[in-house]
C-alpha positions in Angstrom: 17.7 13.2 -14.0 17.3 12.4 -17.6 15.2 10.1 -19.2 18.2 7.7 -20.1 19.3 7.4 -16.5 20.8 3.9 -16.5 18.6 2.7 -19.3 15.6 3.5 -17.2 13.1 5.9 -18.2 11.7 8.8 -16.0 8.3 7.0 -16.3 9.7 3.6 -14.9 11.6 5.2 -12.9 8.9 6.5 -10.6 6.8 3.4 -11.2 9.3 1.8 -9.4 10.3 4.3 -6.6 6.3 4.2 -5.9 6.4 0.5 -5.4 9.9 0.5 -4.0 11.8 -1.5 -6.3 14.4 1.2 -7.6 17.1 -0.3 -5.2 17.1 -3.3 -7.5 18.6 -0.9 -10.7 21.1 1.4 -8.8 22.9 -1.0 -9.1 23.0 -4.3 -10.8 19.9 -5.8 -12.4 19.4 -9.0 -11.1 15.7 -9.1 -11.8 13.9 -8.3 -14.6 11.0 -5.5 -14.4 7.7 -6.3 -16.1 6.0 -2.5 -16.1 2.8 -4.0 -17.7 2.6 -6.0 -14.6 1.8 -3.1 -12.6 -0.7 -1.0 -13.9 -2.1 1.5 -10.8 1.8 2.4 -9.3 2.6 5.5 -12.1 3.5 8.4 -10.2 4.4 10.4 -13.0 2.3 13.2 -14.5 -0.5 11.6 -16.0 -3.4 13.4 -18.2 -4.4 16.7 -17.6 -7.3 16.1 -15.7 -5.7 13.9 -13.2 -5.1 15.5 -9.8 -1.4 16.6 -8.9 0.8 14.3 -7.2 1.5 15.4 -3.7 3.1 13.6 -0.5 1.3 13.0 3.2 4.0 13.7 5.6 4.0 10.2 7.5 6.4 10.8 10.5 5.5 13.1 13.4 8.8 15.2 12.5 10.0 15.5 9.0 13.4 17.6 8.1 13.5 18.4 4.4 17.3 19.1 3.0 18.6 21.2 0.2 19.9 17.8 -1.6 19.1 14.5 -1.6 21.1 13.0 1.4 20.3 13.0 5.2 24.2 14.5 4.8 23.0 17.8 3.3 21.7 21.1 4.8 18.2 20.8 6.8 15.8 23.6 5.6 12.6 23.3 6.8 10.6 21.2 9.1 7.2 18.9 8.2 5.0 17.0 10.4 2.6 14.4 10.0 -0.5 14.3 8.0 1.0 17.7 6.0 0.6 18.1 2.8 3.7 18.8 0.1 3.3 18.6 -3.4 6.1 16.2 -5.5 7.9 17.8 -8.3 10.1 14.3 -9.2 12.6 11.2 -7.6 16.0 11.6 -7.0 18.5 9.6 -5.8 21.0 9.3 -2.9 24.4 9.2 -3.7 24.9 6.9 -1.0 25.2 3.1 -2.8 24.9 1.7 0.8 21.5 2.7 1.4 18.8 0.6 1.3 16.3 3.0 0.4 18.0 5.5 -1.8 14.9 7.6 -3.0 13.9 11.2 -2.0 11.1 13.1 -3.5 11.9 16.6 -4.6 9.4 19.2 -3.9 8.3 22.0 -5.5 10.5 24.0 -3.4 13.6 22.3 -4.5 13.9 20.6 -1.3 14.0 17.1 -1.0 12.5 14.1 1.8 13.1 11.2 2.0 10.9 9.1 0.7 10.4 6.5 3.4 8.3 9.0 5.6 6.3 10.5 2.8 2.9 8.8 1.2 2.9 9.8 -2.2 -1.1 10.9 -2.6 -3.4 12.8 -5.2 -6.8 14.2 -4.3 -9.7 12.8 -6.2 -13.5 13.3 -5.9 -16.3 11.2 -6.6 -20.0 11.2 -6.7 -21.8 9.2 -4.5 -23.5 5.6 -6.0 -25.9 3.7 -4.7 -24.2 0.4 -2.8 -25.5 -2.8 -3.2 -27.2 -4.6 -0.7 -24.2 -7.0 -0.2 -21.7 -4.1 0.5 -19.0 -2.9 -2.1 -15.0 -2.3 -1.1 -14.1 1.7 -1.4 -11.0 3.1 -1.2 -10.2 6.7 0.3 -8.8 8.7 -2.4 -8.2 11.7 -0.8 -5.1 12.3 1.4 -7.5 11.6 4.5 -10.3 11.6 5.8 -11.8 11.8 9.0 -14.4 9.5 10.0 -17.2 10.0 12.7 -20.0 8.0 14.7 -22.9 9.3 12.9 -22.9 11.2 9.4 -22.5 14.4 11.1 -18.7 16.2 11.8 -19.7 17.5 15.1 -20.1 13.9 16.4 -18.1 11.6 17.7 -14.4 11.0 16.1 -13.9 7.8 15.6 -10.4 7.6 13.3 -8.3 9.6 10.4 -8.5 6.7 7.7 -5.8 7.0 4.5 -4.8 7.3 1.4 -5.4 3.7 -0.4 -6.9 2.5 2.9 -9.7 0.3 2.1 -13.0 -0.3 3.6 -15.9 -2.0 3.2 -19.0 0.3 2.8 -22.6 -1.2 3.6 -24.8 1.8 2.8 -24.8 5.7 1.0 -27.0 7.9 3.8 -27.8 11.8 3.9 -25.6 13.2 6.1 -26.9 16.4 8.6 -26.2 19.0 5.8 -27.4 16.9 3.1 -24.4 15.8 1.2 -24.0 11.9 0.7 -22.1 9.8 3.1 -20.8 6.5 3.4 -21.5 4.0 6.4 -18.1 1.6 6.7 -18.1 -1.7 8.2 -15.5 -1.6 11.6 -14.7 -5.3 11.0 -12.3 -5.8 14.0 -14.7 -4.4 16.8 -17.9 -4.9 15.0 -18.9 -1.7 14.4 -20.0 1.5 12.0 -18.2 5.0 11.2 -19.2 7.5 8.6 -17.2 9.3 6.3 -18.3 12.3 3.4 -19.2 9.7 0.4 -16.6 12.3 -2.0 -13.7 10.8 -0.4 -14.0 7.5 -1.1 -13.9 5.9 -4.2 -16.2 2.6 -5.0 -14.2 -0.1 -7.2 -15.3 -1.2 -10.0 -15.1 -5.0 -10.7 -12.8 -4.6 -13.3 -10.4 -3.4 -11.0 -10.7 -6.9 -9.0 -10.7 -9.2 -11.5 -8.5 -11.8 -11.1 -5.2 -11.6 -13.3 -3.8 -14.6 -14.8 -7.1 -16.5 -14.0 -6.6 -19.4 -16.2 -3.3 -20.5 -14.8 -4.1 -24.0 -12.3 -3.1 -23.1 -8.9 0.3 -25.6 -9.0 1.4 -23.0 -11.6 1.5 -20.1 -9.1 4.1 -19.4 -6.6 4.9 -16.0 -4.4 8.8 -16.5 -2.8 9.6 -14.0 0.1 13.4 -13.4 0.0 14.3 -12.2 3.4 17.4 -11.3 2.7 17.1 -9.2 -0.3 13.6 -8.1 1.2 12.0 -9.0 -2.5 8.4 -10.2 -3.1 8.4 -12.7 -6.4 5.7 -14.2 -8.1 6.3 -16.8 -10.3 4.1 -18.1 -13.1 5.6 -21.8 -13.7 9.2 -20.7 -13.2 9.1 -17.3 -14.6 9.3 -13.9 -12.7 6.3 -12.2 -14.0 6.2 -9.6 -10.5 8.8 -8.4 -7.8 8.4 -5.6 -5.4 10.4 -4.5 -2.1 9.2 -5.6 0.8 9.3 -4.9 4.5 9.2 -7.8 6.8 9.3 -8.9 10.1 12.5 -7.4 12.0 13.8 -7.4 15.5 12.6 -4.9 17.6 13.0 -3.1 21.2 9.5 -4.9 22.1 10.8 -8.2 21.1 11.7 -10.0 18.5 9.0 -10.6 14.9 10.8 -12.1 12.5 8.9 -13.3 9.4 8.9 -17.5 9.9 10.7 -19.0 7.3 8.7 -22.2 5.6 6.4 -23.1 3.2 2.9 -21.5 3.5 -0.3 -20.4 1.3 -2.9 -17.5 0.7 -5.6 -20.0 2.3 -7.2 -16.5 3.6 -7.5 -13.7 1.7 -9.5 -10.3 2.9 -9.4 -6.6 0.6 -9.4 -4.6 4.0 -8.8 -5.4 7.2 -8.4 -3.5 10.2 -5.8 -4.6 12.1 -5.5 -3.6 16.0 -3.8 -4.9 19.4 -3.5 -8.5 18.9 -2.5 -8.6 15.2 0.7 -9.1 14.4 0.7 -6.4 11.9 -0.7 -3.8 14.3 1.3 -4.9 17.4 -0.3 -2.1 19.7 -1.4 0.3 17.4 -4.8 0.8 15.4 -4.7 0.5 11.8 -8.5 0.5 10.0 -8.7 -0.2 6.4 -5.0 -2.7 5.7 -5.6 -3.0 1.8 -5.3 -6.5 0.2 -4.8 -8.6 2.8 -3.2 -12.2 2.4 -3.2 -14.4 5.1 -0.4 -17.3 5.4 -0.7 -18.1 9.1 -2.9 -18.2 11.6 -1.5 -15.8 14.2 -1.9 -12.7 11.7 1.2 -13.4 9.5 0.4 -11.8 6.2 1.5 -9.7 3.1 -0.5 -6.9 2.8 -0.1 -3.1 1.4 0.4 -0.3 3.7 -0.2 3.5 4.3 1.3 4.0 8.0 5.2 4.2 5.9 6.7 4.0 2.5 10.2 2.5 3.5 10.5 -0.5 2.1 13.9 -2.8 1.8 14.9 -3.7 5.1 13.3 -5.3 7.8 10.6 -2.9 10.2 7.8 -5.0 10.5 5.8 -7.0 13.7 6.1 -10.1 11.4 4.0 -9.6 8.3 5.2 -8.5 4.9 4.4 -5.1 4.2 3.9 -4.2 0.6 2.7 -0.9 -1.5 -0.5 -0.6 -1.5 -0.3 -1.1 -5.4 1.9 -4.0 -5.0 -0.1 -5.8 -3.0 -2.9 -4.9 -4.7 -1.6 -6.6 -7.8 -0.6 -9.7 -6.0 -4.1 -10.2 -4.4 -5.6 -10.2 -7.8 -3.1 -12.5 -9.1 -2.8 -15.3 -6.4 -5.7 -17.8 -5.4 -8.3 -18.0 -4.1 -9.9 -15.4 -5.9 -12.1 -13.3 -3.7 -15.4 -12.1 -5.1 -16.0 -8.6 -5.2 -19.1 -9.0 -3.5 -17.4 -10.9 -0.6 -15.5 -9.3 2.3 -13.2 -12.0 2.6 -12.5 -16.0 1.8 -11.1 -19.2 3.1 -9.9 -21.8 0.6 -7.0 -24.6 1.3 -7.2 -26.4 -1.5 -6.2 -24.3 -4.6 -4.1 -21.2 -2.7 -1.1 -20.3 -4.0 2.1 -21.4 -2.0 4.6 -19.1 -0.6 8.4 -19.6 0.5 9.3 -17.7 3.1 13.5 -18.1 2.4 16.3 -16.7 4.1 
């Protein structure tokens, strides 16, 4: 691919395969692509010091081809959590495809994209935590996460990539190195992980965007049909991403309720488990940027358990990129302090259409 590709440049061109929105320019245009508006989803070579990008290997069996095309040769074999490191995009040739982007390897094989997280490896020194908690993120590919600060104890979960989690305190673990003690805020409860593999934000990078803009003049419309994400400032588009909603399944059916809603309860991390609709039997710690619209769990929020957005897959909530939704809990209302873990508001949260 070259950098005039269809009036897109390389750099766009992986900003948008990382928050799934290249479907909308293989095409026609119908929406216009604000790149300012999305500042963390670059995943194209960035300054020398900044760790390569590489892909976690999401499904439990992987087949990487020698083109891009589930119609091509098979010619190896991944499986999950492995580690391959992403020379570029590409593109299907197949128009009909929902998801049309593989990543090319190192190799010069390609995988499709949906099953890979695309991941970088990035170490940080430990800080000291305030006495109110702080929200870190894992920015390592994963991380494994114990009872006590001590890797012979007790496994407790595998946490990801852009997962985050709420950390209450920086403790010496039983060699000595720093480690973190995370909130469990579905069961109540503490795990540990190595302090380097988290990274603490800073409150720049939750600051709210657009903050001066009265709540009637924010709007988020969930298209299910086009399986877009909008959010509108007045009347103008100033965000769209590809989402993943609620689909019909062999369990039953989860279809994303159509209606008029709000953000009335926002969280950064949640773990979501049995019960939630997002979880639906499994165990996710750490959901990033969580916006509630319903009671029962309905919710957008970003995700690390797959990276196949544009058709429905979901137990009912509207899966995001963890940089999408990142940007669109920033932007909509309430806004959520850093220093809080989560908050309710009615009043002044931003409405959103759930359409067909």
């Amino acid at each position: 691919m070259n950098d005039s590709d269809g009036g897109l440049s390389r750099r766009d061109f992986l900003k948008l395969s990382g928050l799934g929105l290249l479907g909308l320019f293989t095409r026609a245009r119908p929406l216009s692509f604000f790149s300012e508006a999305l500042p963390h989803a670059d995943l194209g070579a960035g300054a020398a010091s900044e760790p390569p990008l590489q892909g976690r290997v999401i499904s439990n069996a992987l087949w990487a081809y020698n083109a891009p095309s589930p119609k091509s040769q098979p010619v190896k074999f991944y499986w999950r959590d492995l580690l391959v490191d992403i020379d570029s995009a590409a593109i299907d040739d197949d128009a009909s495809a929902y998801n049309r982007v593989w990543y090319k390897l190192a190799d010069g094989s390609y995988l499709y994209s949906g099953w890979v997280q695309p991941v970088r490896t990035l170490l940080n020194e430990a800080v000291a935590i305030p006495k109110a908690g702080a929200l870190g993120e894992i920015s390592v590919p994963y991380t494994d996460a114990y009872k006590s600060p001590d890797p012979s104890s007790k496994f407790a979960y595998r946490l990801y990539y852009e997962s985050t989690h709420w950390v209450l305190e920086s403790v010496a673990g039983s060699d000595g190195s720093a480690w973190y003690r995370l909130l469990d805020d579905k069961f109540d409860d503490f795990y540990f992980i190595p302090a380097r593999h988290a990274r603490i934000l800073p409150r720049a990078e939750l600051e709210p965007i657009s903050p001066d803009l009265s709540p009637r003049q924010k709007r988020i419309e969930v298209r299910l049909g086009a399986q877009l994400v909008l959010a509108y400032e007045a009347e103008r588009v100033v965000f769209a991403t590809r989402a993943a909603t609620g689909a019909i399944l062999r369990a039953g059916t989860y279809t994303t309720p159509i209606g008029r809603f709000s953000t009335y309860h926002k969280r950064p991390s949640r773990h979501m488990a049995a019960g939630d609709l997002a979880a639906s039997g499994f165990d996710l710690p750490g959901v990033p940027w969580v916006l509630y619209i319903k009671d029962n769990g309905v919710s957008l929020h970003g995700t690390y358990w797959h990276n196949d957005f544009g058709r429905p897959r979901s137990h009912g909530c509207v899966n995001l990129s963890p940089s999408a939704a990142r940007w669109i809990y920033r932007w909509s209302l309430p806004s959520v302090a850093p220093e809080k873990p989560y908050k309710y508001e009615f009043a002044n949260a931003t409405r959103v259409d759930v359409t067909e």
